[in-house]
Every structure is written in C-alpha cells, then in structure tokens.
C-alpha positions as CSV (number, residue, x, y, z in Angstrom):
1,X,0.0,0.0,0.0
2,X,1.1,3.4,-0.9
3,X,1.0,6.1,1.6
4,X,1.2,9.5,1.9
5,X,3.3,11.0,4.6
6,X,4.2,14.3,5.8
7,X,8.3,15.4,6.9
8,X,7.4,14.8,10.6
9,X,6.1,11.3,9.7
10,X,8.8,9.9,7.4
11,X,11.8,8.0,9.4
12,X,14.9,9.1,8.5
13,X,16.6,5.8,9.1
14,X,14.8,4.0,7.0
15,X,14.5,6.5,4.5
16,X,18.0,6.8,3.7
17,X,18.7,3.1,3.6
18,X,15.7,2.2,0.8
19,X,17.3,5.4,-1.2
20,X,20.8,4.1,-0.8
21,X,20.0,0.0,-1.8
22,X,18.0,1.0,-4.3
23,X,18.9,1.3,-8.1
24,X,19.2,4.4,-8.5
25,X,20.8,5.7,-5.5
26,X,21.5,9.1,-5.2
27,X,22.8,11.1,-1.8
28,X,20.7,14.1,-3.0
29,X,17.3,11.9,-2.1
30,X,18.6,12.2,1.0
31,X,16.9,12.9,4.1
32,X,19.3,15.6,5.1
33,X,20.4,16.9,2.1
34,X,16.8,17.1,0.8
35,X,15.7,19.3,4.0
36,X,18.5,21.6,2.4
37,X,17.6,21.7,-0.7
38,X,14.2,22.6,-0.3
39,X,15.5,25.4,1.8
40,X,12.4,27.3,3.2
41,X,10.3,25.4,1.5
42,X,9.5,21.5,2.6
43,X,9.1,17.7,1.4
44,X,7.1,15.4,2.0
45,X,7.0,11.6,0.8
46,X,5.3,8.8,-0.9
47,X,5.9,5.6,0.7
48,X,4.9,2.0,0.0
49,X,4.7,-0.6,2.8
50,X,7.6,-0.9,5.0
51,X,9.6,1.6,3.1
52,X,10.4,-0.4,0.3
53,X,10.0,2.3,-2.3
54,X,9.8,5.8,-1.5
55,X,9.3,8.8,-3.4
56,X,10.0,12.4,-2.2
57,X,7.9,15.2,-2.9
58,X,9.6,18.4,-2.1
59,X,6.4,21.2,-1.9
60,X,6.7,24.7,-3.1
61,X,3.6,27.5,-2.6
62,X,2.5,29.5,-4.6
63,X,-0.5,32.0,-2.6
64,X,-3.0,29.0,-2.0
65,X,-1.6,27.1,-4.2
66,X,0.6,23.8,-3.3
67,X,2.8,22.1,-5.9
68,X,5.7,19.8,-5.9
69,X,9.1,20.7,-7.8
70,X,12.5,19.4,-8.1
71,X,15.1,21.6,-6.8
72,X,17.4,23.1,-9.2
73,X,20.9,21.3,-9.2
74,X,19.4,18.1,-8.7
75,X,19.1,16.0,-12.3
76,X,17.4,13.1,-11.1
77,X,15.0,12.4,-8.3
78,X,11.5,10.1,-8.9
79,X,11.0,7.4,-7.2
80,X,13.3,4.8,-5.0
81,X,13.1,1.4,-4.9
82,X,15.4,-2.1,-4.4
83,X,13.3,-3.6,-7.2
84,X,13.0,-3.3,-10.9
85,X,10.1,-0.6,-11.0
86,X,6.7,-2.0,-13.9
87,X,4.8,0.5,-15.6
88,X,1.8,-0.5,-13.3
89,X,4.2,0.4,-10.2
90,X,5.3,4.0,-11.6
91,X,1.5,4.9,-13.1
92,X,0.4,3.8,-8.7
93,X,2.8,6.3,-7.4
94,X,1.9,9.2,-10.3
95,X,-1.9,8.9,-9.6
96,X,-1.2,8.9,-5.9
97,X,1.0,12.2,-6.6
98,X,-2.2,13.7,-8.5
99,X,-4.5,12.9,-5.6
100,X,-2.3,15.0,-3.5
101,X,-1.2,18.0,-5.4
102,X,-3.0,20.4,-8.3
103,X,0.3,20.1,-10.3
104,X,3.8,18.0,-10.4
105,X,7.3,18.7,-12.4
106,X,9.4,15.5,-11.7
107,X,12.8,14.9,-13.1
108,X,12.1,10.8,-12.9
109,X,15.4,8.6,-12.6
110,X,16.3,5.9,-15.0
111,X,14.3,3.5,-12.9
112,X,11.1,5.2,-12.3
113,X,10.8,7.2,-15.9
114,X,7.2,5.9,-17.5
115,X,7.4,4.5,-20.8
116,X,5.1,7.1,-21.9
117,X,4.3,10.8,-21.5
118,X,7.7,11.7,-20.8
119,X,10.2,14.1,-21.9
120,X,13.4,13.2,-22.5
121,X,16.1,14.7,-20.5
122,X,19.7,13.8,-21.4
123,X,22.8,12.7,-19.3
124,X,26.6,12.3,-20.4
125,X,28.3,9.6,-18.5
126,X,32.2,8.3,-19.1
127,X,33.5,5.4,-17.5
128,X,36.6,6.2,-16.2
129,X,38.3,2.6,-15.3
130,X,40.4,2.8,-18.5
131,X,44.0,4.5,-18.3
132,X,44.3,8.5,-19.4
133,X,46.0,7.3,-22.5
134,X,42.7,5.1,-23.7
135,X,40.5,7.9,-22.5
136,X,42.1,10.6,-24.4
137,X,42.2,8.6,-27.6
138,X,38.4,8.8,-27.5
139,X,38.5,12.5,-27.4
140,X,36.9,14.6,-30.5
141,X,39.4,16.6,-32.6
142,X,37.9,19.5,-31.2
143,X,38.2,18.6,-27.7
144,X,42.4,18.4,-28.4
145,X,42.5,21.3,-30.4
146,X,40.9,23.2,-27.3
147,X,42.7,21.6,-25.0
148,X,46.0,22.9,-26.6
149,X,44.8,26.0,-27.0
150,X,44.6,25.9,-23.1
151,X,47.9,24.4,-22.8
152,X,49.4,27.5,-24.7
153,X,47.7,29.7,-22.3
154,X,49.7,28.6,-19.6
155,X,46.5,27.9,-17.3
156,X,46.9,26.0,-14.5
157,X,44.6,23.6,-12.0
158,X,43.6,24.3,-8.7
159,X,42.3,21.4,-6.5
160,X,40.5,21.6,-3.5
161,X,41.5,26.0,-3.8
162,X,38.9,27.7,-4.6
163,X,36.0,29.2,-2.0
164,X,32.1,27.5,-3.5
165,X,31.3,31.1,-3.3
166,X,33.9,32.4,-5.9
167,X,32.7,29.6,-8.5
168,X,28.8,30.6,-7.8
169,X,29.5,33.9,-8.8
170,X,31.8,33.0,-11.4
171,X,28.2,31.6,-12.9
172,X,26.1,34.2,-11.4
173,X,27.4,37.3,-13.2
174,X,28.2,35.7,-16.5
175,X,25.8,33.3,-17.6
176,X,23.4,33.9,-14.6
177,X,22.8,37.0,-16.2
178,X,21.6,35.6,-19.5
179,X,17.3,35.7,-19.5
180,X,17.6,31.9,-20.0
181,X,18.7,31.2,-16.7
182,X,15.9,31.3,-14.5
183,X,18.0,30.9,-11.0
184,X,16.4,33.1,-7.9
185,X,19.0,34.2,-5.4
186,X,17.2,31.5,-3.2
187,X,19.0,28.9,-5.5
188,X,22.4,30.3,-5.3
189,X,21.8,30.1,-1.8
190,X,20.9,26.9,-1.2
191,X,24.0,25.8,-3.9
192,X,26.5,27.3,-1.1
193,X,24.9,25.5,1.4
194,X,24.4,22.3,0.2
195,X,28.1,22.4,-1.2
196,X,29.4,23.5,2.0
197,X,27.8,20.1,3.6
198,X,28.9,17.7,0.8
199,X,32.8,19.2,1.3
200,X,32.1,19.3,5.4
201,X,31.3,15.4,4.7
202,X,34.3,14.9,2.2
203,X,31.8,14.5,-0.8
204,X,32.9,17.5,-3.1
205,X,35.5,17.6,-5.1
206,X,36.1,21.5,-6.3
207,X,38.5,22.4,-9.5
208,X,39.4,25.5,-11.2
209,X,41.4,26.8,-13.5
210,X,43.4,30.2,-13.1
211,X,45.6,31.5,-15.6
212,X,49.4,32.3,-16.1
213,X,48.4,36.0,-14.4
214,X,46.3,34.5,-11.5
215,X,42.9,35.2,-12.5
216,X,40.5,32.6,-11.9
217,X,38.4,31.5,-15.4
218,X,36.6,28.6,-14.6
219,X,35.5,26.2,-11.5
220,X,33.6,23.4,-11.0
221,X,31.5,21.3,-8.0
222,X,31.1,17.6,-8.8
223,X,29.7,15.8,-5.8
224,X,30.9,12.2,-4.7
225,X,27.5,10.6,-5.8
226,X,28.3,6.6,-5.0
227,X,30.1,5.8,-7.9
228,X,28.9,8.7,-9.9
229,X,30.7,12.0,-10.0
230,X,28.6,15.0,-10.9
231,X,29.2,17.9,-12.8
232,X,26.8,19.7,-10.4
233,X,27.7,23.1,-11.3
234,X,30.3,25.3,-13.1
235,X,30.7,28.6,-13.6
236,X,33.1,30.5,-16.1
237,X,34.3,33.9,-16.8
238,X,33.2,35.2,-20.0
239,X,36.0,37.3,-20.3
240,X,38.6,34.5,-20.7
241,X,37.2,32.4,-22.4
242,X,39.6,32.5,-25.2
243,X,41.8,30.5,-22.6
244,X,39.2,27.6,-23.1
245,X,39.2,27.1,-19.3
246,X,36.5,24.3,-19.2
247,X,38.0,22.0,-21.6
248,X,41.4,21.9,-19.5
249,X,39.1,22.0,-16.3
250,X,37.6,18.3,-17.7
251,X,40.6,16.8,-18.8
252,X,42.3,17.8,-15.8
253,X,39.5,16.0,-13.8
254,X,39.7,12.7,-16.4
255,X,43.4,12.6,-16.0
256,X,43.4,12.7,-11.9
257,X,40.4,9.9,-12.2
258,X,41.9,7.7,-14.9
259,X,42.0,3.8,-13.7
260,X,39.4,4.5,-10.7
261,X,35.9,3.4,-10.1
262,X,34.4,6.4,-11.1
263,X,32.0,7.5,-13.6
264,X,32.3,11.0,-14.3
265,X,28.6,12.3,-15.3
266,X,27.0,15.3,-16.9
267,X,23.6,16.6,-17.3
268,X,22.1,18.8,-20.3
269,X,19.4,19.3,-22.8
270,X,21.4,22.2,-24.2
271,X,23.2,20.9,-28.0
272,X,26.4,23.1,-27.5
273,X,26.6,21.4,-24.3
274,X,25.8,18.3,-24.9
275,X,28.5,18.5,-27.8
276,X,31.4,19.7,-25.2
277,X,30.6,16.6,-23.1
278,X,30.8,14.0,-25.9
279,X,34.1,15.7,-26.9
280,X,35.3,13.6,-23.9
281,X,33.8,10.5,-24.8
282,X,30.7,10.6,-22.2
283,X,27.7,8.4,-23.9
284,X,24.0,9.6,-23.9
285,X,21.4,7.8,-22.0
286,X,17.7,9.4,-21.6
287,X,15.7,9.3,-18.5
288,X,12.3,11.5,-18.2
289,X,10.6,14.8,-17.1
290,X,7.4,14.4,-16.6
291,X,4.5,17.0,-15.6
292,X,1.3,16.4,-13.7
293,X,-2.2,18.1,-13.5
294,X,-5.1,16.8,-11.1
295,X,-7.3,17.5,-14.0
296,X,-7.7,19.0,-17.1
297,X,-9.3,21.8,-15.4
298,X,-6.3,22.4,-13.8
299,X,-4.0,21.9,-16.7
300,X,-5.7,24.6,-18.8
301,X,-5.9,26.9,-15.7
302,X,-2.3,26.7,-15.0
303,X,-0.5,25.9,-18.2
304,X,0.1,29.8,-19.3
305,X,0.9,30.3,-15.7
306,X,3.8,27.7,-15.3
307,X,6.5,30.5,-16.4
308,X,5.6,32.3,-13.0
309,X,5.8,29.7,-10.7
C-alpha cells in the first residue's frame, strides 16, 4: 500500500537506507540533504509498505496554491526502490502524486521514468576505469584542439582552492545574467549550502582553472554521488574564455580519475553542451521529465501560468 506522509512522519533511518540500496541511489534523495535543498520550503514523501520504495515530494507554494518541484541542481529524483520498477508500479505512485497536489514537475530517474508521457532529459556519462592514454584517444578533434589551446595559455589547476562562493559567482554574473537562466538568489543560496555540507562530509571535489596572471576563469563542484561524479555546477568567466578554461578543467579531472571506479557524469538538454561533453567520450542515455495536473481543469488553468511559478 502506498501512503502519503508528511516530513514529521517519514523515518529518517529508514529512509536513507531504501534510497541508498535502491537502483538508483542518489545522496541528493537524502533525508538531510533534501531538507537543504528545499531550503524554506519543505518535502514530504510517498511511501509503500515498510519503506520499500519511497518517493520524495519536495512542496513549493504559490499563494493558496501547493505544488511539488524538483530543486534546481538536482538531475534526477523520482521514485526509489530495491526492485525493478513496472509501468503498473510507476503509473500507482503518479496517480497517488495527483490525488495529492494540483500540479507535479518530476525529473524521474532511470528507474522510475514511464514509458510514456515523458520528456526526455539527457545525461553524459564516461566510465573512467580505462588508463588517461585510452580515455584521451576517444577525445573529439575538437576537444584536443581546445585543450591545446589551453595548454598555450599557460592555465593551470587548482584542486581543493577555490571558495564554492567564488565559482557561484563565477556563474552568477556571467551566464546567470543571461534571461535563460531562471535561477532566484534563493537557488544560489541553497548551492552554497548544500556544497558546503557535501565538502564538510568529504563529498565535493572543487577544481578551477586560473591563468598564467592568477585570475580565476573557470570552477567546477562535482559531488561524490556513489560511484557517480557529478558535474553539479560550473561557472566560467566570459572574459577568458579565449583560454578555453572548461575544456582543461575536464581533462584535468579525467586525467586525476583515470584507472578508478568512477563515472564522471554530466547533465544537459542544451546541444552546445551536450557537444562539449561527448568531446570527452561521455555516452548519452535518456531518462524522463514528466509534468502532472489533477485535471484537465487544472491543466488549462495553470499551463500559461507555469513560467511564473
């Protein structure tokens, strides 16, 4: 039976261990780190049974009305569960979601994305067991050309140097100030503090590059995510960008990896994007977005709204 339960109900306990044994593990369905991310707002959660598969619902308001989200920075969420999830067992928790809330925007992971009536979302994963050696020779001609390019410019890597704060803002007054990028001060703030606890709890690794004069041109977070490590967030400085900080940036993080357990991971719908991260070899795989009204009444009342909220 699937129940509905509010923050003060759900057990933390058990919470974090069906999230971590399940299939698509992921620390930011954590209880703790999700009471950060939702900041002022709150979650609460779909359970079934005993909690063997749980689903968060983190709850935003809007005047009177409620709605669930997912927090920006996080690329996945959905639902949690030890077992192979059916169609039958996804459509039970989406109903159950709609009996709850006027409206839903869920970033489903691989497990719990509905074989229909989703939109694709996009991640770039590369396995990075192989040497450096192997894992450059499946770098684009553009990639290497970049990369040089870089190399000429005398840049150099920092590991472990730079404040979160300085890489935020690195983001926040170049391409933060673009009218595509939708981030309220709210989300910067919750970036720093959510950082700050993943590098408290040795889960952050933080690069940047600086050039020959000092100046810092790119940075980026990428969270210890089990075996995953996430390009969470990066920030560049338009100004330098003829240095082609971010492409020395990823190779230097390839190179430090090379021969480990990790898979270095990258999310985007954005082509130009998308295009730098196959430059290193990452592979595409699709998982789903998917958008929920209580009833067509509410999905013609709120659809020209959405923008807003």
């Amino acid at each position: 039976m699937i129940r509905f339960l509010t923050h003060s109900e759900i057990d933390p306990e058990k919470w974090n261990q069906t999230v971590r044994n399940s299939l698509s593990p992921t620390i930011f369905a954590a209880y703790e780190l999700l009471d950060l991310l939702t900041g002022d707002d709150t979650w609460h959660a779909l359970v079934e049974d005993d909690y063997e598969t749980v689903m968060p619902l983190p709850t935003r308001k809007k005047g009177v009305l409620k709605y669930v989200y997912t927090p920006f920075f996080v690329r996945q969420m959905g639902i949690f569960s030890r077992k192979k999830m059916s169609s039958d067992d996804i459509e039970a928790f989406l109903a159950e979601v709609s009996r709850y809330y006027i409206l839903a925007d869920l970033l489903m992971n691989v497990n719990s994305t509905p074989a229909s009536g989703a939109e694709p979302f996009y991640s770039y994963a590369l396995s990075l067991q192989r040497p450096y050696d192997e894992l450059f020779a499946g770098y684009s001609k553009n990639a290497r050309k970049n990369l040089k390019t870089a190399q000429h410019k005398q840049c150099r890597i920092t590991v472990q140097e730079e404040a979160i704060s300085d890489i935020i803002d690195l983001f926040r007054l170049n391409r933060g100030r673009e009218k595509s990028v939708q981030y309220h001060p709210r989300d910067y703030d919750i970036l720093q503090r959510v950082s700050e606890k993943l590098l408290d709890d040795g889960l952050l690794d933080i690069y940047g590059v600086r050039t020959s004069d000092g100046e810092l041109a790119a940075g980026a977070l990428f969270p210890h995510d089990f075996d995953r490590r996430n390009l969470m967030f990066s920030g560049r400085d338009n100004r330098l960008s003829f240095c082609k900080p971010m492409f020395y940036l990823m190779d230097a993080y390839i190179r430090d990896h090379a021969e480990s357990d990790c898979i270095v991971e990258c999310y985007t719908n954005n082509p130009n994007m998308a295009e730098f991260y196959q430059g290193f070899g990452n592979e595409r795989y699709a998982y789903g977005f998917v958008r929920l009204f209580k009833n067509r009444f509410w999905q013609m009342a709120l659809s020209p709204k959405l923008s807003k909220l």
